[in-house]
VEXTORBA-63708 format. One record per residue (C-alpha): residue in one letter; x, y, z. Coordinates in Angstrom, 3 decimals, padded with zeros to 6 digits. Example, Ala and Ser with C-alpha at 12.3 -4.5 7.8 and 13.67 -1.06 7.14 Angstrom:
<recs>
REC  resn         X         Y         Z
REC     A   012.300  -004.500   007.800
REC     S   013.670  -001.060   007.140
</recs>
This chain:
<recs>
REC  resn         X         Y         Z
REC     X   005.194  -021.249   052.035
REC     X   005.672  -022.665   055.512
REC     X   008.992  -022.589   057.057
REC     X   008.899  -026.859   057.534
REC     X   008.843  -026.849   053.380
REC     X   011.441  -024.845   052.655
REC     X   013.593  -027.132   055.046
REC     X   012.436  -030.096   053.037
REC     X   012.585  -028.520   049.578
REC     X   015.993  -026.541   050.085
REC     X   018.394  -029.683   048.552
REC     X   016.149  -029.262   045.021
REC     X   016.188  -026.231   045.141
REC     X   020.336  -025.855   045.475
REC     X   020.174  -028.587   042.966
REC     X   018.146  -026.732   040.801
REC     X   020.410  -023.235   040.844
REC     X   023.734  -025.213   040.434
REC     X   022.069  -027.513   037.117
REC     X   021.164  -024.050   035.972
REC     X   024.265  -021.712   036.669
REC     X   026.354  -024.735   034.917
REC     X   024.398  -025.082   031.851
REC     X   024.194  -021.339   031.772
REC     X   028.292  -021.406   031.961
REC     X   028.269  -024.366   029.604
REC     X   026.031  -022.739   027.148
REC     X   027.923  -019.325   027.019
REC     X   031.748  -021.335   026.564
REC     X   029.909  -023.542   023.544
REC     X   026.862  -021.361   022.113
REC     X   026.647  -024.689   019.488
REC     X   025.858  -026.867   022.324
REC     X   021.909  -025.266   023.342
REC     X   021.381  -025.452   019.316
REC     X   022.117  -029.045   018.751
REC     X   020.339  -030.390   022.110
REC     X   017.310  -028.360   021.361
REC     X   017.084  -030.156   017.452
REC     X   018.142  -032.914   019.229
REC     X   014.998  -033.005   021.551
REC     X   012.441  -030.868   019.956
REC     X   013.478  -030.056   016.485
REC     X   013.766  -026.404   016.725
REC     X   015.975  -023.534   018.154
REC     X   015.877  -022.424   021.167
REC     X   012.532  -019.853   020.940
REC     X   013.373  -016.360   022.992
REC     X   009.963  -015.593   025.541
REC     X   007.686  -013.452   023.914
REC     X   004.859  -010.689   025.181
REC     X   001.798  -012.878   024.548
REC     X  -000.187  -009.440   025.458
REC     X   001.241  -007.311   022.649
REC     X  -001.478  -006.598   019.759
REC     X  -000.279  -008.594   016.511
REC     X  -000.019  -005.976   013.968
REC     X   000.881  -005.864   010.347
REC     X   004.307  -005.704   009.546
REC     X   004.684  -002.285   008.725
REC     X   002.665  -000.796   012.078
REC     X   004.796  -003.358   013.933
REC     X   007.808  -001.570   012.867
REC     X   006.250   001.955   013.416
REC     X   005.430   000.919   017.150
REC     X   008.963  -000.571   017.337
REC     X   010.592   002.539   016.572
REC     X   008.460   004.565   018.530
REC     X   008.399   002.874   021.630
REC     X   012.420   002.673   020.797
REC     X   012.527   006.491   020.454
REC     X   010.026   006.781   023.813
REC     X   012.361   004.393   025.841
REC     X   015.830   005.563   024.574
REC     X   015.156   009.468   024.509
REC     X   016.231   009.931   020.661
REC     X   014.554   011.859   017.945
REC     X   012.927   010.320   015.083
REC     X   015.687   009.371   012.092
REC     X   018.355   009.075   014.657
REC     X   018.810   005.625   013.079
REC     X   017.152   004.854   010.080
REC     X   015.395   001.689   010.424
REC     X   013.604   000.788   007.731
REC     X   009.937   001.655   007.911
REC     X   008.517  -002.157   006.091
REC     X   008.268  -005.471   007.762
REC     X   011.764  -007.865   007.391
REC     X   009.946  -009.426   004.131
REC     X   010.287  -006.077   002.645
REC     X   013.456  -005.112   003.693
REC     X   014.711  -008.307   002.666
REC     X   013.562  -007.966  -001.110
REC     X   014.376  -004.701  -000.951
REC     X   018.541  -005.388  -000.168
REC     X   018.236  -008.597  -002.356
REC     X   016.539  -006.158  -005.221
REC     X   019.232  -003.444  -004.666
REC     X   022.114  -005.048  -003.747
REC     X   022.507  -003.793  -000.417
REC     X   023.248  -005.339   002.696
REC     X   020.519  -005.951   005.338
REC     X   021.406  -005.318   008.954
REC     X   019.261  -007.173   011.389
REC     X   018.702  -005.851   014.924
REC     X   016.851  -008.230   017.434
REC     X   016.682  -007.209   020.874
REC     X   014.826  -008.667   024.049
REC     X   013.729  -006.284   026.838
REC     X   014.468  -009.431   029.165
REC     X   017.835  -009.125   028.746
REC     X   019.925  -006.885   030.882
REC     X   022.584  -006.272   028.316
REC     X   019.629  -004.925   025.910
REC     X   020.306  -001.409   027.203
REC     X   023.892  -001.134   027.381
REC     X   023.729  -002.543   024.342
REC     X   021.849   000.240   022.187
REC     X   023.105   003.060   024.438
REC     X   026.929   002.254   024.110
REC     X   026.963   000.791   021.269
REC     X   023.298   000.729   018.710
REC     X   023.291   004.826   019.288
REC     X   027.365   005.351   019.457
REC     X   027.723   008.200   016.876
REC     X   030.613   006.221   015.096
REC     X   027.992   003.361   014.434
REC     X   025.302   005.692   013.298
REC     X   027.445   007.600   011.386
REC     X   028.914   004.063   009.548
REC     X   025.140   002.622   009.340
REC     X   024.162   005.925   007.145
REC     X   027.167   006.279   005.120
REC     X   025.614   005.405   001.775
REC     X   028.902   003.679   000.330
REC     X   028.112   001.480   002.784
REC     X   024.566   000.262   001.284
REC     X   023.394  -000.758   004.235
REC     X   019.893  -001.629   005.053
REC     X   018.678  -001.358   009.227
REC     X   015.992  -003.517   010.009
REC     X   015.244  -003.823   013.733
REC     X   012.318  -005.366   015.913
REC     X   012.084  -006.692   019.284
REC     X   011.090  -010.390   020.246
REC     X   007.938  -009.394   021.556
REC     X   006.799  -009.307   018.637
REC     X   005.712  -011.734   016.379
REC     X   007.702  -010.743   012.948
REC     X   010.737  -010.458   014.835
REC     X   010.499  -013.642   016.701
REC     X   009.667  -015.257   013.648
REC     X   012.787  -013.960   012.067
REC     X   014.947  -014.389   015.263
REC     X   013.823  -018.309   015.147
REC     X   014.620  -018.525   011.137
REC     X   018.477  -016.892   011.795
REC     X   018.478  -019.514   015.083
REC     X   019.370  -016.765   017.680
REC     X   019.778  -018.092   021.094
REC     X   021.418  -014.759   022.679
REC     X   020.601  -011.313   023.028
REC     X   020.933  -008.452   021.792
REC     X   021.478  -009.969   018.333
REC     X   022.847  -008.231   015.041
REC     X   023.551  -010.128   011.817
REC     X   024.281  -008.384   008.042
REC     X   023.226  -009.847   005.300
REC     X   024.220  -009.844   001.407
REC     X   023.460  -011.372  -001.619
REC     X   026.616  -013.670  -002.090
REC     X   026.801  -014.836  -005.914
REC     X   029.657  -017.340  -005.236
REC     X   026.810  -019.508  -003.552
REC     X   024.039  -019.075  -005.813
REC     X   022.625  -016.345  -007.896
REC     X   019.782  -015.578  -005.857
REC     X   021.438  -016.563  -002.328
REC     X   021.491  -014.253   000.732
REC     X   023.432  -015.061   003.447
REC     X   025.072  -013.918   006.570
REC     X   028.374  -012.935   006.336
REC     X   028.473  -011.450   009.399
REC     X   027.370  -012.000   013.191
REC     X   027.395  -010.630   016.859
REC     X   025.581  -011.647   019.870
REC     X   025.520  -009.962   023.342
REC     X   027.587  -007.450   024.302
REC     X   029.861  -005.348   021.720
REC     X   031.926  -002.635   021.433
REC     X   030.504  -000.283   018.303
REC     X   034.149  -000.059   016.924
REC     X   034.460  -004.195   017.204
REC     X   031.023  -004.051   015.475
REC     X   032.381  -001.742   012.537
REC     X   035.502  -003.570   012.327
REC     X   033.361  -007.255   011.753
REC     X   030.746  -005.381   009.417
REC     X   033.606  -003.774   007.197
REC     X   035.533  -007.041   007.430
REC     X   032.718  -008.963   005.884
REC     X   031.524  -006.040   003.261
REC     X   035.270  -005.819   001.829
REC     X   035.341  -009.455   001.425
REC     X   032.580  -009.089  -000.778
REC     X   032.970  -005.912  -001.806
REC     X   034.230  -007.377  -005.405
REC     X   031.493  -009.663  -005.974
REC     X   029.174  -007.114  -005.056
REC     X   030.424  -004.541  -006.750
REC     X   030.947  -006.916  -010.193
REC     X   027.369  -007.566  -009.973
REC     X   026.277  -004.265  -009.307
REC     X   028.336  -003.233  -012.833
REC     X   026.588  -006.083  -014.665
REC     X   022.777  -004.745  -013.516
REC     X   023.637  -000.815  -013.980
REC     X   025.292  -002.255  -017.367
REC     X   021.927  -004.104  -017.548
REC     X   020.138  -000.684  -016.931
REC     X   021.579   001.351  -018.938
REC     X   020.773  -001.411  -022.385
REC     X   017.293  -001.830  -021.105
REC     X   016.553   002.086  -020.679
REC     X   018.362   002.105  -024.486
REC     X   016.300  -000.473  -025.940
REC     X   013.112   001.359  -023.936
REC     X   014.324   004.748  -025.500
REC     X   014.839   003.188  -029.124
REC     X   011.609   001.544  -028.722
REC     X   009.389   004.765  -027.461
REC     X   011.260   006.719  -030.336
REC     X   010.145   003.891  -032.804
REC     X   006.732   004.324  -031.647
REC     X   006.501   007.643  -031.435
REC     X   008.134   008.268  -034.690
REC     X   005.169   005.223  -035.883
REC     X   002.554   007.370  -034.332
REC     X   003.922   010.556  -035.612
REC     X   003.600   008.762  -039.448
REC     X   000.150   007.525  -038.586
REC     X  -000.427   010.850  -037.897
REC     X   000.821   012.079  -040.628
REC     X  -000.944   009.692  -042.780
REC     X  -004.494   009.814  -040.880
REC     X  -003.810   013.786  -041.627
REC     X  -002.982   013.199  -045.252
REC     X  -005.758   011.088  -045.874
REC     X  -008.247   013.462  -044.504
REC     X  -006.887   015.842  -046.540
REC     X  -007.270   013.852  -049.650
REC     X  -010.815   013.301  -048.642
REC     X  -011.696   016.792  -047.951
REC     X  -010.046   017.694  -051.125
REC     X  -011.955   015.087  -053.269
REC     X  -015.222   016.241  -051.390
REC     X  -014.508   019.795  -052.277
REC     X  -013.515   018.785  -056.023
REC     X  -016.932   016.697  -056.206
REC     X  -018.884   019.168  -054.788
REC     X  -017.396   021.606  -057.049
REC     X  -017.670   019.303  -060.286
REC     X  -021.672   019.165  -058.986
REC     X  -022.328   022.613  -058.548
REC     X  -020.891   023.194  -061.814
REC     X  -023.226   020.313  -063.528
REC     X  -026.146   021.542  -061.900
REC     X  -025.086   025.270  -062.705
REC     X  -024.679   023.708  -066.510
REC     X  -027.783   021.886  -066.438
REC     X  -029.468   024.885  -065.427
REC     X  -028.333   027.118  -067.943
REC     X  -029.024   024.725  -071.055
REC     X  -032.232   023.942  -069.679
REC     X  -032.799   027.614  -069.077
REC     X  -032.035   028.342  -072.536
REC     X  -033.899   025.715  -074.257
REC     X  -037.054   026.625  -072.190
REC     X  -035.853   030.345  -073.126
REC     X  -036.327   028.939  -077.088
REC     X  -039.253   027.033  -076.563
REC     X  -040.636   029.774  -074.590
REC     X  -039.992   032.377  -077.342
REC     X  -041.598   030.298  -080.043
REC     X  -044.678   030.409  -077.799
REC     X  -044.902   034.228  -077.701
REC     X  -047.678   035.922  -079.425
REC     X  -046.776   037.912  -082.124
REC     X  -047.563   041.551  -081.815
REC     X  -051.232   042.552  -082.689
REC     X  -052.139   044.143  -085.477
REC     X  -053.750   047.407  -086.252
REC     X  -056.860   045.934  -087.005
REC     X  -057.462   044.305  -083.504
REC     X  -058.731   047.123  -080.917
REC     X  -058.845   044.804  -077.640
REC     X  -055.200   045.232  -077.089
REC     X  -053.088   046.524  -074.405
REC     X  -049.883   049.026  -075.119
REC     X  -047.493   049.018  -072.769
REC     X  -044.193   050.651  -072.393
REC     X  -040.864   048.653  -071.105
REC     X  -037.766   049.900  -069.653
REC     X  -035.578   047.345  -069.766
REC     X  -032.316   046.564  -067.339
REC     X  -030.066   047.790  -070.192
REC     X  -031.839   051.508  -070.448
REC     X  -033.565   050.244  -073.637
REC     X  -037.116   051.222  -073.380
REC     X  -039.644   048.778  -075.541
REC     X  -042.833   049.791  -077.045
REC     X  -045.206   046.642  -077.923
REC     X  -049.022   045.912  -077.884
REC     X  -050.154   042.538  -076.200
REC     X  -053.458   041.085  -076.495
REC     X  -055.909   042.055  -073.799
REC     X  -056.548   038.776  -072.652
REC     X  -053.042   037.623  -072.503
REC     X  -051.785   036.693  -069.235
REC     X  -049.184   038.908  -066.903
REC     X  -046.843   035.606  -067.915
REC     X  -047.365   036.767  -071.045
REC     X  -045.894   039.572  -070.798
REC     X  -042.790   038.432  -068.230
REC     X  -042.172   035.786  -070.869
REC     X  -041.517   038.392  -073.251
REC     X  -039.100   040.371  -071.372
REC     X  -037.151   037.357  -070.579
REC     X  -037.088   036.338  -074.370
REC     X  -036.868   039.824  -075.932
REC     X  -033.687   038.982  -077.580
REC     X  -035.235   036.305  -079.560
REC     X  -038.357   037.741  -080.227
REC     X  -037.308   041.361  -080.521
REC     X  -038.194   042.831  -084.277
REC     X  -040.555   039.488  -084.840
REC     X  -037.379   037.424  -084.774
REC     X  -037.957   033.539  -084.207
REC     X  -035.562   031.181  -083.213
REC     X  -034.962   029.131  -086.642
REC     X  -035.117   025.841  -084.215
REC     X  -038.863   024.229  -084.297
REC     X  -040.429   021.896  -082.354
REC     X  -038.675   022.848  -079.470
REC     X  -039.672   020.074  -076.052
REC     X  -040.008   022.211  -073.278
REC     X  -037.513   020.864  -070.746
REC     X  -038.071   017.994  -068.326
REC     X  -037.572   018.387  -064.550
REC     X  -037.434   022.317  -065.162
REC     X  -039.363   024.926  -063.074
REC     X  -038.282   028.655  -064.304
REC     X  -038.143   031.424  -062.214
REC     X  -038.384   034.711  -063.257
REC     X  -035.069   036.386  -061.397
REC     X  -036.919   040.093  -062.347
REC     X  -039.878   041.897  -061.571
REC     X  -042.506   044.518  -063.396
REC     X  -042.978   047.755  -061.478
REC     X  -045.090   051.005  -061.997
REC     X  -042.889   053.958  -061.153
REC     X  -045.997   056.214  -059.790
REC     X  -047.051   055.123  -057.975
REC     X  -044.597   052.014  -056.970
REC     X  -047.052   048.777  -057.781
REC     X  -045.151   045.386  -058.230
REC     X  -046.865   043.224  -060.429
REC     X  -046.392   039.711  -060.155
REC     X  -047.080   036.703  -061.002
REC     X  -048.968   035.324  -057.871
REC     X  -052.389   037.017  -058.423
REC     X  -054.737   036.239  -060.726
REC     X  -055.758   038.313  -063.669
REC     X  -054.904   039.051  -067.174
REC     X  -053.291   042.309  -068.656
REC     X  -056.304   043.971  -069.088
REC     X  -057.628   043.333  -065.196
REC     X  -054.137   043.832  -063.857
REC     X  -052.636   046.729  -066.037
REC     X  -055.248   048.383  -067.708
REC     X  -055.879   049.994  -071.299
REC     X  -052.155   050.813  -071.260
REC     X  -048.373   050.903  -068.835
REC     X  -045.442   052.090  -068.124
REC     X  -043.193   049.501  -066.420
REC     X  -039.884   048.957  -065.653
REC     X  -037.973   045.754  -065.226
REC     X  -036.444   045.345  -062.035
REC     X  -034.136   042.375  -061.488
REC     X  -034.336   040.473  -058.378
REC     X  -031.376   038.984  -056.501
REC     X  -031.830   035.870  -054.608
REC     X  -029.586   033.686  -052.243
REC     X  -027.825   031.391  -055.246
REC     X  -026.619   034.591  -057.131
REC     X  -025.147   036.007  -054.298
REC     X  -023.482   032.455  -053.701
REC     X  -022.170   032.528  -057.154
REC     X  -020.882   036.177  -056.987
REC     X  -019.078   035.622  -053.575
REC     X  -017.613   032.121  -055.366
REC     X  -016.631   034.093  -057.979
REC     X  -015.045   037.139  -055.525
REC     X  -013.143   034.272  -053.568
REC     X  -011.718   032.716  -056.997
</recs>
């Protein structure tokens, strides 16, 4: 600017600087006094500036860049101080859940007491040590102004000076879901003058605290019981359903077995008095022997499963059946004997199988009943058979029944 305007400009300008330096001077003496002018004239605190430049992020990566442009700009390792890793929202639910006390960090880059501030006093080993002593159940939540979470929360807790740290504790005396500050610093402080106004305000609500803290681990300690009681209730319910599900299949099982039993033995009864009444019917329908007059006969020679060989002519056009029929009914018809029983039905739903078989010893011929042919075509003038019994699938059943019983 020409040298003509700063001549003309100079008495604003002094003006200006003294207005500024006074209200400065004014505003440090009587901190109250910026508050209530500012709600006076716009109805809000005095805002802190703020980085319009900075990416907004989500809470949580805002705190991550935080504490690692913290780390970057203060040469410290990582867990030097152990801010809390959420946004404030989630810090703040998290002390109100627990019972612990929230400290709040804000600090503004513009200010030059922002680095004396965390070198003396934020990283003094006395202060670090106190912040992670976990009696203490404290909470550290820090941000800086230039961004927007913290400038949000710097605006709520009406801070008009930096650097700023406030704790904060649920405090039952006001309500039972108040938290509030109970203790405050602004600008420049000693770490041991910080300690001193934290454990001030923590051991005047250290009884409170500690009363409510009984009352929830109290709390606890009846809910896990009742959850304990009630997962033993339903386990020992599920463990009877078991038992009963178990029981009941059992039962089942058993009743099938006992039914399929009581049916095997009706059907095996069935079978054997329809077996023998065809067996008497059967018999009845035997020719007798041939006599000595009739010369078209057929002589054959039995050797029966008991040793017992049988000698007995047959009728040369009789049928091979004929013959099996005999064998199966030789102890009713042996010696010309008939069943005293007469007009004997030949059972209904019945099919008989022969369980044997006629053989020629030499040379081995099985006659059966599939071909065609009487005794005559099949056997011839005259044979020597023997009856071989055959063992199919249901006997074997029965014997291995019989072996398991």
């Amino acid at each position: 600017m020409p040298f003509p305007f700063n001549i003309l400009l100079l008495p604003f300008n002094l003006t200006y600087t003294i207005f500024q330096r006074l209200f400065g001077t004014i505003g440090y003496l009587f901190p109250f006094l910026p508050r209530l002018l500012n709600r006076l004239y716009s109805g809000r605190a005095l805002q802190p500036s703020r980085d319009t430049g900075r990416r907004p992020l989500n809470p949580t990566d805002t705190s991550a860049r935080f504490m690692r442009e913290f780390e970057e700009e203060y040469g410290v390792t990582h867990g030097t101080l152990p801010f809390s890793e959420s946004g404030y929202a989630q810090a703040f639910d998290l002390a109100k859940r627990d019972l612990k006390h929230l400290l709040i960090v804000l600090l503004s880059p513009e200010h030059d007491d922002t680095a004396p501030f965390v070198r003396d006093t934020l990283l003094s080993p006395d202060l670090i040590e106190y912040i992670k002593e976990p009696a203490n159940n404290i909470i550290l939540w820090a941000g800086t102004v230039q961004d927007a979470e913290a400038y949000q929360v710097a605006n709520a807790l009406n801070v008009t000076r930096f650097p700023y740290a406030s704790l904060i504790a649920h405090t039952p005396s006001v309500s039972s879901t108040a938290m509030s500050k109970i203790a405050t610093s602004a600008g420049l402080v000693s770490s041991q003058d910080l300690i001193s106004k934290f454990q001030t305000a923590i051991n005047s609500h250290k009884e409170e605290l500690d009363r409510l803290r009984a009352q929830r681990q109290e709390q606890q300690v009846n809910r896990s019981l009742r959850q304990e009681q009630e997962t033993a209730y339903e386990r020992s319910l599920a463990q009877d359903r078991e038992k009963a599900r178990k029981r009941k299949e059992e039962e089942a099982e058993r009743e099938k077995v006992e039914k399929e039993q009581r049916e095997r033995e009706e059907r095996k009864a069935d079978l054997a008095r329809k077996l023998a009444q065809w067996r008497r019917w059967r018999a009845q329908n035997v020719h007798s022997e041939p006599g000595a007059e009739e010369k078209d006969v057929v002589r054959m020679s039995l050797r029966m499963p008991s040793g017992e060989r049988v000698v007995r002519k047959f009728r040369a056009d009789a049928e091979l059946e004929e013959l099996y029929a005999f064998v199966e009914c030789y102890d009713l018809v042996r010696e010309d004997v008939v069943p005293d029983e007469k007009e004997i039905q030949e059972p209904a739903d019945y099919e008989h199988v022969y369980r044997f078989r006629l053989v020629s010893p030499m040379p081995r011929e099985v006659f059966d009943l599939d071909k065609p042919g009487n005794l005559k075509e099949r056997i011839g003038r005259s044979g020597n058979l023997i009856v071989e019994k055959v063992i199919d699938e249901d006997d074997e059943e029965d014997d291995s029944e019989e072996e398991v019983m």
